[in-house]
C-alpha positions in Angstrom: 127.1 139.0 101.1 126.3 135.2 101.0 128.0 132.3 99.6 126.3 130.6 97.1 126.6 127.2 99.5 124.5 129.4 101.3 121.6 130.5 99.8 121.7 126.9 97.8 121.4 125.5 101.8 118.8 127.9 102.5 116.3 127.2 99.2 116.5 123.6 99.5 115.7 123.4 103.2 112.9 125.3 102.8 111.8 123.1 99.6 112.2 120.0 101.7 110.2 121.8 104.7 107.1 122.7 102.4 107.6 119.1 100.7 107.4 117.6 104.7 104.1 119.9 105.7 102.5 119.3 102.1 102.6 115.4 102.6 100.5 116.0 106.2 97.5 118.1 104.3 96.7 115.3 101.8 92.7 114.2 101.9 93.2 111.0 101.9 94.5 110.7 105.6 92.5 111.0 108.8 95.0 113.0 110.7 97.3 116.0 110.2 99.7 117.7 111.6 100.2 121.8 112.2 102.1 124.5 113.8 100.3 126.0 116.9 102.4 129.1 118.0 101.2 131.7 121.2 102.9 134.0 123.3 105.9 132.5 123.3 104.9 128.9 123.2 105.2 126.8 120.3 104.0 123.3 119.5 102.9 120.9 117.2 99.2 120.2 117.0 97.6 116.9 115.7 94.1 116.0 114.6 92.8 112.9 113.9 89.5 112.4 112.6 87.1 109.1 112.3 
């Protein structure tokens, strides 16, 4: 059973997660920014191109 505080917290931190990767995957920048997960390792890549 969850509060609706709860599942309100949930949706819109997920809405302003997508909204944060979104703005990184537009075409009109040279770099980006993604998620590089192995093992048990996680990091953040970045990619810059000229």
């Amino acid at each position: 059973m969850h509060y609706f505080s709860q599942a309100f917290l949930g949706w819109y931190m997920a809405w302003v997660d997508t909204n944060a990767v979104d703005a990184t995957q537009q075409a009109d920048r040279n770099w980006r920014m993604f998620p590089i997960s192995w093992g048990w390792n996680t990091d953040i890549g970045i990619e810059y191109n000229w």
